[in-house]
N, C-alpha and C positions, 0 to 999 in steps of 0.2 A: 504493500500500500504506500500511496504517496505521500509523503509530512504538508506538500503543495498540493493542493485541491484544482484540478481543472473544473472550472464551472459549466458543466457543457452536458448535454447526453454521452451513453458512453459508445461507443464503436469499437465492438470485439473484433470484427471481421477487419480492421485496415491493416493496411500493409505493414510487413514490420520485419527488419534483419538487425538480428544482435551487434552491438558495437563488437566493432576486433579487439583482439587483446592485442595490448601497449597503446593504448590511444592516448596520443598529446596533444595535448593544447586543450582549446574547446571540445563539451563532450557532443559533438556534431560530426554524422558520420556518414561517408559515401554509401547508397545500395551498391553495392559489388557488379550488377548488372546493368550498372548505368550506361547510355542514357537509355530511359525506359519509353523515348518516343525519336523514331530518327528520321532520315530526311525523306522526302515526297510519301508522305503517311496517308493521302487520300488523290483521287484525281486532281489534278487542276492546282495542289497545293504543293510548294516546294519545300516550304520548313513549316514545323507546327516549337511554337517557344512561349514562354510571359503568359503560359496559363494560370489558368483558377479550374482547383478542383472540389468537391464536397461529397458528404454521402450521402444517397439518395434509396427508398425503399433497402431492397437487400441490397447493392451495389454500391455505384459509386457514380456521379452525374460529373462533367465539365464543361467550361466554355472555354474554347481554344483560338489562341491567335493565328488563322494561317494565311503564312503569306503567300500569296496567290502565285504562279509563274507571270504574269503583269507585273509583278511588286505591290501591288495592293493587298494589301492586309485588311482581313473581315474576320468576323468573330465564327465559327465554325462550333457544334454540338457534339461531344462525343460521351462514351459512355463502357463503365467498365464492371467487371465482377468482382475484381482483385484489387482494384486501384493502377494496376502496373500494366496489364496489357488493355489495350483503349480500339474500342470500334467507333468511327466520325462517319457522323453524317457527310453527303458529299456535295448538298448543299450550304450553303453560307446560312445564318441564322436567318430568318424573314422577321421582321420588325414592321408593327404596326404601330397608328398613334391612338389617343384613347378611343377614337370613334370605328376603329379597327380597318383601316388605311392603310395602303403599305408606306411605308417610313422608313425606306433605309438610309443607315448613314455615306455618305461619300468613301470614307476608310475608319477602320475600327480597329484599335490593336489593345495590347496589354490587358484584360481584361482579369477585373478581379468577382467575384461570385460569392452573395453572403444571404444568409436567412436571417430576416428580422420575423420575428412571430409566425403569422405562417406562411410570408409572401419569399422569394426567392428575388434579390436584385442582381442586375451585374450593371457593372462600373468600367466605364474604356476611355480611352482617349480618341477623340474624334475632328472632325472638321465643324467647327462654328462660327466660319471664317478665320480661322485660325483653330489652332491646338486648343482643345478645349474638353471638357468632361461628357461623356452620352453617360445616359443612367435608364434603365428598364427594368420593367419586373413582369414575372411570370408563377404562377401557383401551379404548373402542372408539365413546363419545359415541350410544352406545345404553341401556346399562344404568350407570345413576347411582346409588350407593350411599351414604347418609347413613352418616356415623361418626359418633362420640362427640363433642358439642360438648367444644372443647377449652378455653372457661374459662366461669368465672360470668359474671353480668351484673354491670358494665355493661362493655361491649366493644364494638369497631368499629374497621374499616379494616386486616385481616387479610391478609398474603399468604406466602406461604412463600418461601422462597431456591430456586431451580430444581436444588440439588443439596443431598445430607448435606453437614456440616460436623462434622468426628471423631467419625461414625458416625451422626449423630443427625441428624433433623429439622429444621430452625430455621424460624418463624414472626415476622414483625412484628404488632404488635396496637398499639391508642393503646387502652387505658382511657377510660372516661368516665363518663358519667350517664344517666340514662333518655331524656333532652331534646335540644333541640337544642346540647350541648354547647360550655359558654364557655369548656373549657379541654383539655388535651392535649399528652398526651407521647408520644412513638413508645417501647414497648418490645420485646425479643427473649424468646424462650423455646426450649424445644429439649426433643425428644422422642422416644423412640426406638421407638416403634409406634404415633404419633399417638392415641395415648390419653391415654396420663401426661405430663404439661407440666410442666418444671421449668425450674432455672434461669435466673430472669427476669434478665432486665440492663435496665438504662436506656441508652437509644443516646441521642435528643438530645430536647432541649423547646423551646418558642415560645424565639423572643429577642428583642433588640431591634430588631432591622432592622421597621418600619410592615406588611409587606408579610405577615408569619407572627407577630406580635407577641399573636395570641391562643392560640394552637394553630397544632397542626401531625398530620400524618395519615402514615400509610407509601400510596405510590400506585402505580404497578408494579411489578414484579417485579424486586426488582435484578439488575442486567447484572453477569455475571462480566467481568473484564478486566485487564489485569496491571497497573493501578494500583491493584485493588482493586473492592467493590462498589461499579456504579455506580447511583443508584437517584433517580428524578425522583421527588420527595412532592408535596403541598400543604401552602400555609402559609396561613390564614384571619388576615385583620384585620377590626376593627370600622368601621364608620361611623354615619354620624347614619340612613344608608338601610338600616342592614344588614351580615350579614357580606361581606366579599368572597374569594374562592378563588384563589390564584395559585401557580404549579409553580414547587419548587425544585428542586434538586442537589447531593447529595451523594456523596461517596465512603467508602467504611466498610471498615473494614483485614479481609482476604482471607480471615485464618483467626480473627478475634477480630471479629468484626461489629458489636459492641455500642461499640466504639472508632471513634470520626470521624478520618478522615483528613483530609477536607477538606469544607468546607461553602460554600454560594456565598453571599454576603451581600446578592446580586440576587436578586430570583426572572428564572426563565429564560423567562416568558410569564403574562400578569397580561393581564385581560379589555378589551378592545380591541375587535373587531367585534363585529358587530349580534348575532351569535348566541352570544356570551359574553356581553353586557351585556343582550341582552334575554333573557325566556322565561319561564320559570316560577317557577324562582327565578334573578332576576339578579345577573351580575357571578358568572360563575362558571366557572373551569377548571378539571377537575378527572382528575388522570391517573390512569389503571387498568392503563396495560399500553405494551408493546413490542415492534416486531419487531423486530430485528437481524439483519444480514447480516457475519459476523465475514471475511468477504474482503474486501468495501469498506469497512468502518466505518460502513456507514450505519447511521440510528437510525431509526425511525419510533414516532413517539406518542402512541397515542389517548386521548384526553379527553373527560370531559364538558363540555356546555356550555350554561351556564344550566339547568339540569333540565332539558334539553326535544331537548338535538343531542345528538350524536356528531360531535368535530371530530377533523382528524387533522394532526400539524407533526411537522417533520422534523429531525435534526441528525447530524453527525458524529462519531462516536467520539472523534478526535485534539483537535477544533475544540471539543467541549462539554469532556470530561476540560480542557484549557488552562483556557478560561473558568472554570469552576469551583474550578483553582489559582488562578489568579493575582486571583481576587476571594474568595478564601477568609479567612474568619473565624472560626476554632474555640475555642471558649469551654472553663472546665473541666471542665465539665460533660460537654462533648465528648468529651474522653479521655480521661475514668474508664473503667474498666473495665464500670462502670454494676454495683456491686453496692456497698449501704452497709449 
């Protein structure tokens, strides 16, 4: 049993491979069979990467980035037993608007997937004249309904909290540029019919640690858990080759989100095999999502990798929450309240 409580339903059936023995550093560990999605995975799609996955009845439900042979990127529906081997629809998702219209977006990537109560949303980055947030929801992964883009351009890297927080909605977003953006802060918002967005906070920005020193993104869906939210981002540094993408952790206080609790001054997995450093864009991990099991503490985390996989690495509730104390760094920026 876990001394950390994941707040969640439990899910006996996800996927799960024992850490190796001598494991250093962070307790964050590769499936041995990675990547567990590889390239032209459906007709017409040449990479599937920067998904969201969840569990759905007995299985396992996702919404998949793929990039088209065009280069357009749209959000694609696949669906698994195991969590690890995945059947995709080989249609693009069909998006209607509330009057049941078709609605689709111009390009749709990153897509994150969250259940507040009993609707199911997903979260991308889209064209609103500019880079900007789409958000839809669907109760039965048949009929997908586009709402009200929830901000102006320029926005990206969107995901919502899996529950209200004193009645409202709450959303993470990093602000940006049109571009491949040289900078970035994770902010909160909160809404209480996913229309009207207000009350922005500042949660945290790049810092000094090499490894998130440029920006920084929100990346799954944070875990409820009695130490608090726990929530794996990315942190982007510069090089002479390029950016590079490595997963961090942090924890964010339970009913004031926008407050750090704790932040890890390591990142918990930074690009190391062939299918992180190589692909389309190299040197890149990049987290979208989680499944948890709140009777074991297991974690499981899937990532993008390099623009071109789907990888999946594993951790422990008790074992990550520690690490992420006891290498924690929280600056003051941290916990503010994030309103100036």
């Amino acid at each position: 049993m876990s001394e950390v409580k994941i707040i969640a339903p439990p899910v006996p059936h996800m996927p799960w491979q024992e850490a190796p023995e001598g494991l250093a550093d962070a307790p964050v560990w590769r499936y041995t069979e990675n990547p567990v999605i590889g390239r032209n995975p459906v007709k017409g799609v040449s990479r599937i990467f920067n998904s969201a996955v969840m569990p759905y009845g007995d299985g396992f439900i996702g919404v998949f980035r793929g990039e088209q042979v065009d280069g357009i990127p749209h959000i694609y529906l696949g669906r698994s037993d195991d969590g690890i081997h995945w059947n995709f629809d080989e249609e693009k998702i069909a998006f209607v608007d509330e009057e049941g219209n078709p609605f689709q977006p111009i390009y749709a990537y990153d897509p994150r997937l969250v259940k507040v109560e009993d609707t199911y949303y997903i979260m991308w980055c889209q064209d609103f004249y500019g880079a900007s947030i789409g958000l839809a929801k669907t109760a039965d992964f048949k009929t997908f309904v586009r709402v009200e883009n929830p901000f102006l351009p320029f926005n990206r890297n969107a995901v919502l909290f899996p529950r209200k927080i004193g009645g409202k909605f709450v959303l993470l977003s990093r602000p940006s540029d049109s571009g491949h953006t040289p900078f970035g802060d994770v902010f909160l918002s909160e809404s209480p019919d996913l229309v009207y967005w207000g009350r922005h906070r500042h949660v945290m920005g790049k810092s000094s640690e090499w490894w998130e020193s440029v920006k920084i993104g929100g990346g799954a869906a944070p875990i409820e858990t009695s130490e608090g939210w726990l929530m794996f981002y990315h942190g982007v540094t510069g090089t002479c080759n390029g950016y590079v993408y490595s997963i961090g952790g942090v924890i964010l206080d339970i009913d004031n989100p926008s407050v750090v609790k704790y932040r890890c001054k390591n990142f918990l997995l930074t690009p190391q095999e062939w299918y992180e450093e190589r692909g389309f864009v190299p040197n890149v991990a990049f987290p979208c999502a989680t499944v948890h099991d709140s009777a074991t503490g297991r974690i499981a985390i899937y990532y993008g990798a390099a623009d071109t996989y789907v990888g999946l690495a594993f951790t422990e509730v008790d074992k990550i929450v520690s690490y992420i104390k006891e290498n924690s760094v929280v600056r003051e920026p941290d916990t503010e309240i994030g309103k100036r």
